[in-house]
C-alpha positions as CSV (number, residue, x, y, z in Angstrom):
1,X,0.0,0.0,0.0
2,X,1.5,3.1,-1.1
3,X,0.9,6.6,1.3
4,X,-1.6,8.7,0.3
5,X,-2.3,12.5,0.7
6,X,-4.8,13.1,3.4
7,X,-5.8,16.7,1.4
8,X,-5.7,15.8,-2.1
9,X,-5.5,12.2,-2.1
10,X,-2.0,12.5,-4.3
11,X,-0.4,8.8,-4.3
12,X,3.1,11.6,-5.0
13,X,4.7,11.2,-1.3
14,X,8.0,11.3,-0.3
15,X,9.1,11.0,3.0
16,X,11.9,12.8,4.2
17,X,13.6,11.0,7.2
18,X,15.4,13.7,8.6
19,X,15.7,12.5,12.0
20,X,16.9,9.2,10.5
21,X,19.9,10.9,8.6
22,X,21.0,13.2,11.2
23,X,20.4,10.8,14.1
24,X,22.6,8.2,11.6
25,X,25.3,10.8,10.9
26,X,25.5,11.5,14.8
27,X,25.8,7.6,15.9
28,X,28.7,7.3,13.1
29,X,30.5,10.1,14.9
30,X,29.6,9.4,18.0
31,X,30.6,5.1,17.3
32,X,33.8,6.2,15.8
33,X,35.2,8.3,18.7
34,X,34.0,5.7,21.1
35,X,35.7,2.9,19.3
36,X,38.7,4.8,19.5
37,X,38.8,5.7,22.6
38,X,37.9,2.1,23.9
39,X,40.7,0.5,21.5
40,X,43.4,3.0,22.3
41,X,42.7,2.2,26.5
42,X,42.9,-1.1,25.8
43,X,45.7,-1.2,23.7
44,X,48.0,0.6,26.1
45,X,46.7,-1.4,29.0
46,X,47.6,-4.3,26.7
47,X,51.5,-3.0,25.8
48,X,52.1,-2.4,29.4
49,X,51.4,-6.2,30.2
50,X,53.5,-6.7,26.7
51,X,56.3,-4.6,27.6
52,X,56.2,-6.6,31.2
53,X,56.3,-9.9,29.7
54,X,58.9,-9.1,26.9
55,X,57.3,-8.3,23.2
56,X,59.3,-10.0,20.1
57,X,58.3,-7.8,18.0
58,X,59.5,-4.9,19.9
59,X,58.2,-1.8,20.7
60,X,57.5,-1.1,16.8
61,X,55.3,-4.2,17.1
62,X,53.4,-2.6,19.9
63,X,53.1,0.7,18.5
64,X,51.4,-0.9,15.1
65,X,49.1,-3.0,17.2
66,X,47.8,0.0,19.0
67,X,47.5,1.8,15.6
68,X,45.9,-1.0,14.1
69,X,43.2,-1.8,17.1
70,X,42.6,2.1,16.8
71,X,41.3,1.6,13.4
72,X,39.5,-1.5,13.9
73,X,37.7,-0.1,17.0
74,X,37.0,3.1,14.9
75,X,35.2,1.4,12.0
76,X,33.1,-1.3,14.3
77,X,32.2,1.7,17.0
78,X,31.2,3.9,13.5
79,X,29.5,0.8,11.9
80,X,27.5,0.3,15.2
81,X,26.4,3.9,16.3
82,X,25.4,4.6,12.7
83,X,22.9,2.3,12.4
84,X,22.2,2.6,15.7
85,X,21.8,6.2,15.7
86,X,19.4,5.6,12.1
87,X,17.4,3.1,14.0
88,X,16.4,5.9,16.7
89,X,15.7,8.3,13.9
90,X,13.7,6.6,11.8
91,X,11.2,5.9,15.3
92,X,11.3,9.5,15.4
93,X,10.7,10.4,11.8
94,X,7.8,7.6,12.1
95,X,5.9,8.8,15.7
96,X,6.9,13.2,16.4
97,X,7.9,14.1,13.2
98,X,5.2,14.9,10.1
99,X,7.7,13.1,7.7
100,X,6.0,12.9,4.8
101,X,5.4,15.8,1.9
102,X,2.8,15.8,-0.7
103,X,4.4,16.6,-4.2
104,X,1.2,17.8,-5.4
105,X,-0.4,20.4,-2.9
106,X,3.2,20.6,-0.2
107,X,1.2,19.3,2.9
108,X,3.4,18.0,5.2
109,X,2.2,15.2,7.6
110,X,2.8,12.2,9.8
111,X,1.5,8.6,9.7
112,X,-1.0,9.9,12.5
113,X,-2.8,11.7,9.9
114,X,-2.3,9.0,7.1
């Protein structure tokens, strides 16, 4: 069933998910920074106990691990507090915001009025 116009019964609707596309760009940010932040703790809480024990690789080996786990972190903690973040605003868009436009007569409205 496509949406419908409430005014002039137009089948030309678009939504506009505006909550959903800031509240994704948001999470990614917001993911990203966390997932550094996490991996770069626990990396140099992990090259102290390396450095302890005696790392083969050396301290270059430690310093790429660290680098490396910084990325890593950085794309899961994006990957996750995008969608997370698109999940949220696409409830929004869908129950406080009127996220849909007519292309016909301009009404804006909300499924509550669909």
């Amino acid at each position: 069933m496509s949406m419908q116009c409430p005014i002039c019964r137009s089948h030309r609707v678009v939504s506009l998910d505006h909550a959903k596309k800031i509240g994704g760009v948001i999470g990614t940010v917001g993911g990203a920074a966390s997932g550094v932040a996490g991996a770069l703790s626990g990396a140099s809480a992990g090259a102290e106990v390396g450095m302890t024990v005696g790392v083969m690789a050396g301290p270059a080996g430690v310093a790429i691990g660290s680098v490396a786990g910084a990325i890593f972190g950085a794309l899961i903690g994006a990957a996750t507090g995008g969608v997370t973040g698109a999940k949220l605003g696409e409830v929004i868009d869908q129950r406080v915001l009127d996220n849909y436009v007519c292309q016909d007569c301009g009404l804006t409205f909300g499924d509550r009025l669909s």
